[in-house]
DRENLUM-252837 format. One line per 4 residues: their letters; for each residue z, y negated, x of C-alpha. Coordinates in pm, whole numbers. Layout:
% residues N
a	Z Y X ~ ... $
***
This chain:
% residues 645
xxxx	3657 -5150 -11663 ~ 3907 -4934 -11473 ~ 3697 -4639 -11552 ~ 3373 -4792 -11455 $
xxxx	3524 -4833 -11097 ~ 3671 -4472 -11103 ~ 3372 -4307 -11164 ~ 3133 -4576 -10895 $
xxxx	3458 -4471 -10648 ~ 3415 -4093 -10716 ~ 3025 -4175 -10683 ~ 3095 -4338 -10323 $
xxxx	3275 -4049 -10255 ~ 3061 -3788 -10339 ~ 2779 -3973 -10158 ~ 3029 -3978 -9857 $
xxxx	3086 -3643 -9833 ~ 2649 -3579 -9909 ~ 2609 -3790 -9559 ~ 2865 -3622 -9352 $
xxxx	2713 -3300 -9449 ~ 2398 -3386 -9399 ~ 2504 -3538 -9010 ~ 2692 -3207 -8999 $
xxxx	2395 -3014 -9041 ~ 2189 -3234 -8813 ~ 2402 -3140 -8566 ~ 2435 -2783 -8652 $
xxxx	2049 -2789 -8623 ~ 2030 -2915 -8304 ~ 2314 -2712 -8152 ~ 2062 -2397 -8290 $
xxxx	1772 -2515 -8129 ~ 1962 -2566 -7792 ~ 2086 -2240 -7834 ~ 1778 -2120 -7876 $
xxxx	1623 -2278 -7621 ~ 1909 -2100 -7378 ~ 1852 -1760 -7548 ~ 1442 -1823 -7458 $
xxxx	1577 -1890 -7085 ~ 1773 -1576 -7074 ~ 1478 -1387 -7155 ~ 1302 -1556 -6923 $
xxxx	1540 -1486 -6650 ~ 1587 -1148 -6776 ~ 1190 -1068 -6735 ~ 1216 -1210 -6392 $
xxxx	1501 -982 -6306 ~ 1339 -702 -6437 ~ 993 -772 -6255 ~ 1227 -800 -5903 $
xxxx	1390 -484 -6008 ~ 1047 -354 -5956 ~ 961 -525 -5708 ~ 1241 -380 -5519 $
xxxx	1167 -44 -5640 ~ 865 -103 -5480 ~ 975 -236 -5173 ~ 1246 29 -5148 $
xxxx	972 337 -5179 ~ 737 107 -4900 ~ 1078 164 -4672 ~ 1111 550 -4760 $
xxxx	731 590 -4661 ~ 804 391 -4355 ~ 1086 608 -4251 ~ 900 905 -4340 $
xxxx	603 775 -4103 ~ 848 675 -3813 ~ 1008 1036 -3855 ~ 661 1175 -3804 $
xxxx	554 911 -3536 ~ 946 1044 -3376 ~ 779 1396 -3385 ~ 433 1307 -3234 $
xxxx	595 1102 -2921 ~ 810 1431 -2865 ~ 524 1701 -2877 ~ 355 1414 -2696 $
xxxx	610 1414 -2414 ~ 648 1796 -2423 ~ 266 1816 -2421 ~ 208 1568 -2143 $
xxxx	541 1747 -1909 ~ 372 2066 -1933 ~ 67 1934 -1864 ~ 247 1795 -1508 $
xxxx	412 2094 -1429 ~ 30 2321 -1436 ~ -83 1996 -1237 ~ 183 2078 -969 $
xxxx	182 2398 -957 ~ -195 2352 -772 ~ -204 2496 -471 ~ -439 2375 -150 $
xxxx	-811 2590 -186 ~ -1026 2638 114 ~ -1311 2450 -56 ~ -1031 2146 -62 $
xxxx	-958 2157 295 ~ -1290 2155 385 ~ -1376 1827 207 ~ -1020 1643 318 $
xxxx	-1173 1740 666 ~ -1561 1630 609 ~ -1384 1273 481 ~ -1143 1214 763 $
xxxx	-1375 1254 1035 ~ -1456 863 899 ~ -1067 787 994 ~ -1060 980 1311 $
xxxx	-1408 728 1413 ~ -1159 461 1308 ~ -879 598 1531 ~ -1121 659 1801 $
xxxx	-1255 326 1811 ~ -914 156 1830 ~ -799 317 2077 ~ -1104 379 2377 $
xxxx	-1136 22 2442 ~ -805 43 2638 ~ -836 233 2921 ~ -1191 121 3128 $
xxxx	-1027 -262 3019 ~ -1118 -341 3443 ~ -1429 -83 3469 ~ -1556 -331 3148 $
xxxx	-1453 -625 3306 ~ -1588 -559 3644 ~ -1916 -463 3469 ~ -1936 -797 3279 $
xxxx	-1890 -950 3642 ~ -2189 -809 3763 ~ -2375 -839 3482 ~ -2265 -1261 3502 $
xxxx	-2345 -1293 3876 ~ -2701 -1108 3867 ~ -2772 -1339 3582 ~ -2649 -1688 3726 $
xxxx	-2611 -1631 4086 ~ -2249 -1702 4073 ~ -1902 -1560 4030 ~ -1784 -1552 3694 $
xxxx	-1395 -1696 3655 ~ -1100 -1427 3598 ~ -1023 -1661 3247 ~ -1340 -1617 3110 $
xxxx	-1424 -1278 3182 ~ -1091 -1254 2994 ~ -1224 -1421 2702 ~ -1553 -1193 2712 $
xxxx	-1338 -859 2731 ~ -1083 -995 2415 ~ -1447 -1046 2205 ~ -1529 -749 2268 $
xxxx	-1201 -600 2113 ~ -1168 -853 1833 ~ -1496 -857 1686 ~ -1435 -443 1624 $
xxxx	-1187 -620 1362 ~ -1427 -885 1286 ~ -1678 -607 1159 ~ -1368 -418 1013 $
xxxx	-1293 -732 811 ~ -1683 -685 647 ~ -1710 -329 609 ~ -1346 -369 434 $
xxxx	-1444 -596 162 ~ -1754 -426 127 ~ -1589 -108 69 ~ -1497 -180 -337 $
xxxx	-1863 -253 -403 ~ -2004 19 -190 ~ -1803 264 -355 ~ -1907 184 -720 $
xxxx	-2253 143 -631 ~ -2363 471 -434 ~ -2000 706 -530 ~ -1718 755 -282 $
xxxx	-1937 1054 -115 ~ -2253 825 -114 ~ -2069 546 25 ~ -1968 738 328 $
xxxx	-2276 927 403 ~ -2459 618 388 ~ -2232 428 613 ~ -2222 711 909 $
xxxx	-2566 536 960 ~ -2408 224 1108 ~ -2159 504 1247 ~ -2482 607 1481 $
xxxx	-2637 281 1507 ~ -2306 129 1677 ~ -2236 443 1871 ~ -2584 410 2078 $
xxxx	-2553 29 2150 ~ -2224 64 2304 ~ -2377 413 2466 ~ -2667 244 2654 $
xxxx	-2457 -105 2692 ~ -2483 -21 3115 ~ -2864 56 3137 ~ -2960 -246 2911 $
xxxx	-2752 -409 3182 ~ -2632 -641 2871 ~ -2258 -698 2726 ~ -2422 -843 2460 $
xxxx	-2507 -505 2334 ~ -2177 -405 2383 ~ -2018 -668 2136 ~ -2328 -574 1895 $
xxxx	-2217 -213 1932 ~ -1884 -287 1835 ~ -1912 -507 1540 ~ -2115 -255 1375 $
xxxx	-1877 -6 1453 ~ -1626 -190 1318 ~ -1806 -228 974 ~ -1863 147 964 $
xxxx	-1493 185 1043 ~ -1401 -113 821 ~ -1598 63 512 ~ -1400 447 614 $
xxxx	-1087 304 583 ~ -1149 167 280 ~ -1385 481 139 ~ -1168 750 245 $
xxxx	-862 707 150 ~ -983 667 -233 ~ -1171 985 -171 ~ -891 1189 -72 $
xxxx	-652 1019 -338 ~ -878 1107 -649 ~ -955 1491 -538 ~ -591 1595 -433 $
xxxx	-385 1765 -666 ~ -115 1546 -821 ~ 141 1751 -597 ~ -29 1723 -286 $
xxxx	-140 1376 -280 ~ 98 1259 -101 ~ 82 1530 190 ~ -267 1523 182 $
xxxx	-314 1122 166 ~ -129 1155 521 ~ -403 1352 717 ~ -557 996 667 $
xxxx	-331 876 930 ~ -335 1188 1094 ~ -713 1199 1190 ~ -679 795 1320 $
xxxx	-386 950 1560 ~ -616 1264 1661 ~ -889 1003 1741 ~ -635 697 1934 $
xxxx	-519 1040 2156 ~ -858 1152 2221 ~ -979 826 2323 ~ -629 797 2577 $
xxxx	-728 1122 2673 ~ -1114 1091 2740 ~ -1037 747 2905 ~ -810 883 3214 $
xxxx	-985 807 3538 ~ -1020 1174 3594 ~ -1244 1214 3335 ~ -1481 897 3196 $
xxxx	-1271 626 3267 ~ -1487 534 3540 ~ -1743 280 3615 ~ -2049 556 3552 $
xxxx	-1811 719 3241 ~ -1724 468 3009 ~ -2029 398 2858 ~ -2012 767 2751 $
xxxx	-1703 746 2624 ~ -1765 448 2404 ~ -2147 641 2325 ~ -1901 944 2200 $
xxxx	-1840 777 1860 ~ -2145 915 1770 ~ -2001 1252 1731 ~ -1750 1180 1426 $
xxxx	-2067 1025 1302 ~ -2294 1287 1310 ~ -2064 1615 1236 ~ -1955 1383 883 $
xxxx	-2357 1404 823 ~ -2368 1751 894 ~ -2064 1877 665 ~ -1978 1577 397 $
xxxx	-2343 1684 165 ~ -2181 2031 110 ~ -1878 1849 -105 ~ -1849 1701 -429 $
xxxx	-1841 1367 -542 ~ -1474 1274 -668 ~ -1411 1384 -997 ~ -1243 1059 -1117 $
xxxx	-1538 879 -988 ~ -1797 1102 -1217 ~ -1631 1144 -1497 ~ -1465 774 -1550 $
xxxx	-1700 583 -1399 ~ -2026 749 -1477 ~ -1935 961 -1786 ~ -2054 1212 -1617 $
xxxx	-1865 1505 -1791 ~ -1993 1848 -1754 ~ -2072 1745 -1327 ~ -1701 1580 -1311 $
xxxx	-1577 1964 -1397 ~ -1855 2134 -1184 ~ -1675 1924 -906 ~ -1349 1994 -1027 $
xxxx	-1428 2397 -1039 ~ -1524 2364 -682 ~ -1192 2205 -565 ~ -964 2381 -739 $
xxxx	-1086 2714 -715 ~ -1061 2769 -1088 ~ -1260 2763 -1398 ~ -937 2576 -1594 $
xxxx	-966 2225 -1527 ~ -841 2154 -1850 ~ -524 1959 -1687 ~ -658 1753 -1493 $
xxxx	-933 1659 -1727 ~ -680 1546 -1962 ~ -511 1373 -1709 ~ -827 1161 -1608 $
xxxx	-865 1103 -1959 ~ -557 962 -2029 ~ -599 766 -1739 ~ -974 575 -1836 $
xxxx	-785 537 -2196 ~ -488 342 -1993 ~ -740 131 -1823 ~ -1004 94 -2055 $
xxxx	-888 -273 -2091 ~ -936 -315 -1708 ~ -1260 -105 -1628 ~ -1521 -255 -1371 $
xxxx	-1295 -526 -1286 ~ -1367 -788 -1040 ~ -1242 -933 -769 ~ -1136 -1195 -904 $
xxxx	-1024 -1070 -1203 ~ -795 -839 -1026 ~ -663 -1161 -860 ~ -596 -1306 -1196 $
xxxx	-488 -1049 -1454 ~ -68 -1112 -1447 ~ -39 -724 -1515 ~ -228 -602 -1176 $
xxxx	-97 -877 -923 ~ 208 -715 -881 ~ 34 -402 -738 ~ -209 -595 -569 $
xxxx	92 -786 -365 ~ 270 -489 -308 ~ -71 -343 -177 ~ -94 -618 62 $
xxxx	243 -678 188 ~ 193 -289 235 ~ -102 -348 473 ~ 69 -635 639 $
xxxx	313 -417 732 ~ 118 -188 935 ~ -42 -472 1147 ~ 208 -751 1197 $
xxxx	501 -434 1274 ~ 352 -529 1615 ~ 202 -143 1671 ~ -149 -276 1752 $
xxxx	-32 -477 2012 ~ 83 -129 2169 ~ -266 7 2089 ~ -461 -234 2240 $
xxxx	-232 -340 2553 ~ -11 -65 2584 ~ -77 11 2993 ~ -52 -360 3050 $
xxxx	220 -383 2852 ~ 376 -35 3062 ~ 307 -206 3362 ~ 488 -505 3314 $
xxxx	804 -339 3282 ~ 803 -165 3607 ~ 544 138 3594 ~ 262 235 3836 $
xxxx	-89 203 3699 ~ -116 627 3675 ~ 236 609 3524 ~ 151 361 3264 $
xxxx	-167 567 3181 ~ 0 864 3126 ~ 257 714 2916 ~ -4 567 2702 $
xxxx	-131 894 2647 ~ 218 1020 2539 ~ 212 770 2255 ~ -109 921 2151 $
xxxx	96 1271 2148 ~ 390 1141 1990 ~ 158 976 1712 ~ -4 1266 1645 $
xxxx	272 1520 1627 ~ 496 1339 1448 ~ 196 1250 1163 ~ 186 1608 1076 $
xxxx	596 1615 1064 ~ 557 1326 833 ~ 299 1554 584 ~ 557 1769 429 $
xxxx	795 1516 380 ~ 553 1273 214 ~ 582 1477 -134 ~ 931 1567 -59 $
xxxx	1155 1267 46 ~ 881 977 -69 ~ 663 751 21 ~ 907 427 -24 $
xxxx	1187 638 140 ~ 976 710 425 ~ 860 349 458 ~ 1204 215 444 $
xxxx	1271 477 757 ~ 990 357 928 ~ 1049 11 886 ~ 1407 -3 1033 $
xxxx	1333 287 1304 ~ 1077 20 1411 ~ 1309 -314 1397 ~ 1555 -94 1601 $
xxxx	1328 3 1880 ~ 1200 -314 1912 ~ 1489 -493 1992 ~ 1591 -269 2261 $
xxxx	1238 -293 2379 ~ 1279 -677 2394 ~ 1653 -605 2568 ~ 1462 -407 2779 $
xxxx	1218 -680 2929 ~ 1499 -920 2923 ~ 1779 -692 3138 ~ 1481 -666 3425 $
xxxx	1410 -1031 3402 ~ 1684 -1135 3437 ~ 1808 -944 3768 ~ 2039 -1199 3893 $
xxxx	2277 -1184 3578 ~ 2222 -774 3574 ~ 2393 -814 3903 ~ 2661 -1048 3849 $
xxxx	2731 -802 3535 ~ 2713 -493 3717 ~ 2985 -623 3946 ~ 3213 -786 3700 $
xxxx	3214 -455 3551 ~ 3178 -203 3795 ~ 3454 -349 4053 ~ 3711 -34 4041 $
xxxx	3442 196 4069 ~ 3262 96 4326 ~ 3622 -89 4528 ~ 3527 -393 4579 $
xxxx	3810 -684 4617 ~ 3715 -997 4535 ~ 3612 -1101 4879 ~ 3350 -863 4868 $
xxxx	3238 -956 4536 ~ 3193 -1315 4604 ~ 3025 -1210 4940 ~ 2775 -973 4743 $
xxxx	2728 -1247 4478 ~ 2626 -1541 4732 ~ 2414 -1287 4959 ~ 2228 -1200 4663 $
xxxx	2147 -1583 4523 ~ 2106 -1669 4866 ~ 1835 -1335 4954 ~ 1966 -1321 5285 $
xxxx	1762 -1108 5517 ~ 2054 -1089 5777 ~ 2203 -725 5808 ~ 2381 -624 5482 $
xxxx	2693 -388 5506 ~ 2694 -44 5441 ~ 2898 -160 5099 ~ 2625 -426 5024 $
xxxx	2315 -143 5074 ~ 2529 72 4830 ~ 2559 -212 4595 ~ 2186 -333 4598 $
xxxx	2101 31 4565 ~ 2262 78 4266 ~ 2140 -274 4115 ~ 1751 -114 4206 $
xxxx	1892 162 4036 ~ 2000 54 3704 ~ 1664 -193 3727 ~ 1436 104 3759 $
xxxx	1579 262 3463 ~ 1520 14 3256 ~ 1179 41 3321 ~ 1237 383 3182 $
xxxx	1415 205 2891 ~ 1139 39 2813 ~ 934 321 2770 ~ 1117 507 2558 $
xxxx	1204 249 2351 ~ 804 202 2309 ~ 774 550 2199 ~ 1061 582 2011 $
xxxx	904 232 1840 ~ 592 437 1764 ~ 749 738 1633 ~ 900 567 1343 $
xxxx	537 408 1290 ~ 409 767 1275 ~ 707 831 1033 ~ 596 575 738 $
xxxx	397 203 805 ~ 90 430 1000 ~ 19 644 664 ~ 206 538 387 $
xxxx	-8 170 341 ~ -369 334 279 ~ -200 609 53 ~ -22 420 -156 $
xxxx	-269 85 -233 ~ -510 356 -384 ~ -182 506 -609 ~ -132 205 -715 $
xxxx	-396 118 -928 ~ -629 316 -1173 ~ -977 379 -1161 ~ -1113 70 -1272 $
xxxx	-960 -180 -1025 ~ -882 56 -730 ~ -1215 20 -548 ~ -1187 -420 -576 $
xxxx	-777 -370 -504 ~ -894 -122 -191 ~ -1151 -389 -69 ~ -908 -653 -91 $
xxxx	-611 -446 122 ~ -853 -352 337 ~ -957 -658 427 ~ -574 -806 478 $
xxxx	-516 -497 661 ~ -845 -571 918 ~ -767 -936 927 ~ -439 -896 1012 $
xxxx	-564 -661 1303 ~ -755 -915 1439 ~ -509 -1158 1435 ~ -285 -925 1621 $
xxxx	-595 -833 1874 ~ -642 -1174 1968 ~ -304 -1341 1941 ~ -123 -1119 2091 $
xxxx	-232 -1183 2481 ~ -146 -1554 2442 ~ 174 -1495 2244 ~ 244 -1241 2537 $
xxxx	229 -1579 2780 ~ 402 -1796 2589 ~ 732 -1570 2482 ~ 741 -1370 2754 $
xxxx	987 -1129 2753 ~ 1038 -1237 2364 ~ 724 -1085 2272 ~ 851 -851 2049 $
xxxx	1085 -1067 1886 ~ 864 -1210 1606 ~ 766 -839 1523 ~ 1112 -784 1477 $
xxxx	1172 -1076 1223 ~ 853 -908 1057 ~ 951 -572 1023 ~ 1299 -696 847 $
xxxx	1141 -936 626 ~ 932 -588 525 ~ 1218 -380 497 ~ 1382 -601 243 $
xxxx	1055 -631 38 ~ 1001 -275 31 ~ 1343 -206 -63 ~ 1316 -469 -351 $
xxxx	994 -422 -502 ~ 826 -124 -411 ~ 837 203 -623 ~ 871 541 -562 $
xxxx	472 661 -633 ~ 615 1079 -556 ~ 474 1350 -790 ~ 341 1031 -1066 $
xxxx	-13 1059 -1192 ~ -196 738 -1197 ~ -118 702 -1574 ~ 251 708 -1519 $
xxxx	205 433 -1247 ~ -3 221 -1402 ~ 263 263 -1682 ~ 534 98 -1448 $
xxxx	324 -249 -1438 ~ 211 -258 -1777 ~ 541 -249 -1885 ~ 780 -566 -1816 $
xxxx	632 -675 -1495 ~ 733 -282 -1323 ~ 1050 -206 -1505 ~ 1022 98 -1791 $
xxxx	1213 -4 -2104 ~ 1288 124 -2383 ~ 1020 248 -2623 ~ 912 -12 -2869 $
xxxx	653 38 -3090 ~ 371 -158 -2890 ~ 484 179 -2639 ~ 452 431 -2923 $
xxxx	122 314 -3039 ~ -8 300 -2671 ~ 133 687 -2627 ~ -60 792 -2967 $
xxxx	-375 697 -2890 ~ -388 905 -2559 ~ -263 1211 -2773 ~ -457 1542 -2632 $
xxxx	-761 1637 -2890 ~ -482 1947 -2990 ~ -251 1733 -3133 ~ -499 1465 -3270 $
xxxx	-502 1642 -3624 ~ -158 1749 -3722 ~ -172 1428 -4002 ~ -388 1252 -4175 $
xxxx	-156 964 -4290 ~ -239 606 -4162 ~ 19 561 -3893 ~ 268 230 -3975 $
x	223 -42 -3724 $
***
């Protein structure tokens, strides 16, 4: 029995130990198959670490070829910038040619006709006047009052500007249409046309004609002042461009002196002369005709705008005396690739585009600054204006003529300092040479005004000099309120001497400060605004951003021409005071956001705009890319790797 249970308990036991094992190696088993399953993830993880292995093999040769490229790109932008700095040193080492000359001088005639015609309707102001009388009275049968003959003699100086104002804008699409050379020999037919209205006004016995006469002068001037200047800016050499660009404001001075001149009564400012002197425009006209078919058409002009290749360096040839025009038809080339984005832009394009209204503003404010500096109010009224502060009417004449003088002489100081000082350096001269003057011509008007408190002044501070006790100043103080006519004292004729004196010279005061006023004009605001709108700009938008400154520049003249008489009335001796505010609010624009334009080719100045609103950063690699693809033809080939962008 015992041994019956012994052997079932060894059974149980053996059975025991048979179902541990077996849970032992259930558990073994599924240990191994999580261990496998690990060892399958390893190599999983391992085949994805060796495929980024590659991939960063891959991505590490991509940087090495990058490097490499940027090394070569490196390279290309520094034979680039050697390339293009040699390249501006040939373009200023070009001298002025005789053919050159002679073309600067066929185009300017237009400006001198614009000079002219500002300037002649000054002096026969009462031989005009007193013809419009009779013209009124044999008409009507009846005097004609002194306000409206006023009004008919300020039409027919404002609606010169009025004309300017459409030749102006129509300058831009002139100039594209028929060529800078086109556009001007076409337009010295209105030149004529004006010229004999105003010529025959007297034996038409009509001022009608007159003010016909000189609106279409006015366009023809409106359309040279927008014409020539782009003429003379796209055939000078880079280095003389600014120099040159001034004999634009040098034959308007030549033509406001010979119209002062002419205009004297001892010549045609008569009442039988000055319908020859306002015929006379028709010279400028007709000697342009005569000499202007002999020169080329601008370069830039055929070879950007019309693709006209082989007759751009025909023209170029010609100017340069030279059969290596390889400069500057690289130059003009990089300049159409700069502003391929922007060719034949419009108006209102220009107006939009964020990248060109910063020049265009600048252009503008530029213009604005010639007319509101208050210089055409000297033009137009300057032997009123002489006469008012104490001259005779052949003193203020004379004087008038000196500004013409001054003008002119110190226009051709200004030419060789244009490409040497600057034209914003020059401008910022100007500008505060001209704020300057005008106050003290303003103190001028107000010190003879104001002749009781000159007196009271000159005795408060004259007393020891001139021994007076205080008796005799109080007696000299109430005889002068009081304008006694009683018998003065020997002391109180020596006193009111003086006091006529000091009054008289500043008369003289006034004077000089006038010309000293219009010497600083001369200096920078007479030349520098027409120069630098057309530097401004490339090739594409300079004949809309020309029509547009132009047409600021005219309107602004107009508004000067006839505000100026009524703003005389109403300030007075303040006159020149809102000039003044003017001129400084110019001064601190120009000094703020106007660059320096000196020895820069119209690819480097477009360059300043394009780039962060006017500011030249670094180079990024928007720049770099920009500065490959206007690499010279030489250097086009050095590599045939894809450049990296």
């Amino acid at each position: 029995m015992s041994m019956n249970l012994s052997a079932k308990l060894d059974e149980l036991q053996r059975g025991d130990r048979h179902l541990e094992t077996t849970v032992a190696l259930c558990e073994i088993r599924s240990q191994l198959q999580e261990l496998t399953k690990s060892v399958e993830s390893c190599q999983s993880e391992v085949s994805e670490v060796k495929r980024d292995m590659v991939a960063i093999k891959h991505e590490l040769d991509t940087v090495q070829q990058v490097k490499e490229e940027i090394e070569e790109l490196r390279e290309y932008v520094d034979r680039l910038e050697e390339h293009t700095h040699r390249r501006k040193l040939r373009l200023l080492e070009q001298g002025l040619t005789f053919f050159l000359t002679y073309s600067i001088f066929s185009a300017v005639l237009g400006m001198l006709q614009f000079g002219y015609n500002t300037g002649v309707i000054n002096a026969p102001e009462k031989n005009i006047e007193n013809f419009m009388k009779d013209v009124y009275k044999d008409r009507y049968g009846e005097d004609i009052s002194e306000e409206f003959i006023q009004q008919l003699y300020s039409v027919a100086v404002s609606i010169f500007a009025i004309g300017g104002m459409l030749g102006g804008f129509s300058g831009g699409w002139m100039a594209n249409r028929f060529g800078r050379k086109g556009g001007l020999l076409l337009n010295n037919v209105l030149g004529i046309s004006g010229a004999c209205l105003m010529g025959f006004t007297k034996v038409s016995h009509s001022y009608e004609m007159l003010f016909l006469g000189r609106f279409i002068i006015g366009v023809n001037c409106g359309l040279n002042t927008s014409l020539v200047p782009m003429y003379i800016s796209e055939i000078a050499p880079l280095n003389l461009r600014g120099g040159l660009g001034t004999v634009n404001q040098l034959a308007v001075t030549v033509g406001l002196l010979l119209s002062q001149v002419l205009g004297i009564e001892q010549i045609l400012g008569t009442n039988e002369g000055w319908p020859i002197l306002l015929g006379l425009a028709i010279c400028p006209a007709i000697l342009q005709l005569i000499l202007l078919p002999v020169c080329p058409e601008s370069p830039r002009y055929l070879l950007i705008t019309k693709q006209w290749e082989e007759e751009a360096r025909k023209a170029l040839r010609r100017l340069r005396a030279s059969s290596s025009v390889e400069e500057d038809i690289e130059e003009m080339r990089a300049e159409e690739r700069a502003q391929q984005a922007e060719s034949h832009i419009s108006t209102m394009e220009l107006i939009c585009s964020p990248t060109l209204r910063p020049p265009l503003i600048i252009g503008i404010v530029m213009q604005l600054s010639q007319q509101f500096s208050g210089i055409n109010a000297v033009f137009y009224y300057s032997t009123s204006l002489f006469v008012s502060s104490g001259l005779s009417d052949e003193s203020a004449k004379f004087a008038t003529i000196g500004i013409g003088a001054i003008m002119v002489v110190m226009t051709l100081v200004s030419i060789p300092l244009m490409d040497r000082t600057g034209r914003r350096t020059l401008h910022l001269y100007g500008l505060g040479g001209m704020f300057i003057f005008s106050i003290f011509i303003t103190i001028s008007f107000l010190i003879k005004a104001s002749k009781p408190i000159l007196t009271i002044s000159i005795i408060y501070f004259e007393k020891q000099r001139l021994k007076l006790s205080d008796d005799d100043s109080r007696r000299l103080i109430q005889s002068f309120v009081s304008q006694s006519k009683n018998e003065k004292s020997e002391k109180e004729k020596e006193f009111f001497g003086y006091v006529q004196e000091m009054i008289d010279w500043m008369s003289y005061l006034s004077v000089v400060s006038t010309l000293g006023f219009v010497v600083f004009f001369a200096v920078g605001p007479g030349s520098i605004p027409w120069m630098i709108t057309a530097e401004l700009f490339s090739q594409g938008p300079r004949p809309s951003a020309m029509a547009i400154a132009v047409l600021v520049n005219w309107m602004a003249n107009f508004v000067v021409g006839i505000g100026f008489p009524s703003m005389k009335t109403t300030l007075e001796n303040y006159t020149f005071l809102p000039f003044s505010v003017f001129l400084a609010i110019f001064w601190i624009f120009t000094y703020k956001k106007v660059p320096e334009t000196k020895n820069k080719t119209f690819e480097e100045i477009l360059a300043l705009f394009r780039h962060n609103n006017g500011s030249v950063n670094s180079v990024s690699a928007t720049t770099l890319n920009e500065d490959i693809e206007i690499l010279p033809p030489s250097y086009s080939s050095m590599t045939d790797r894809p450049i990296y962008k």
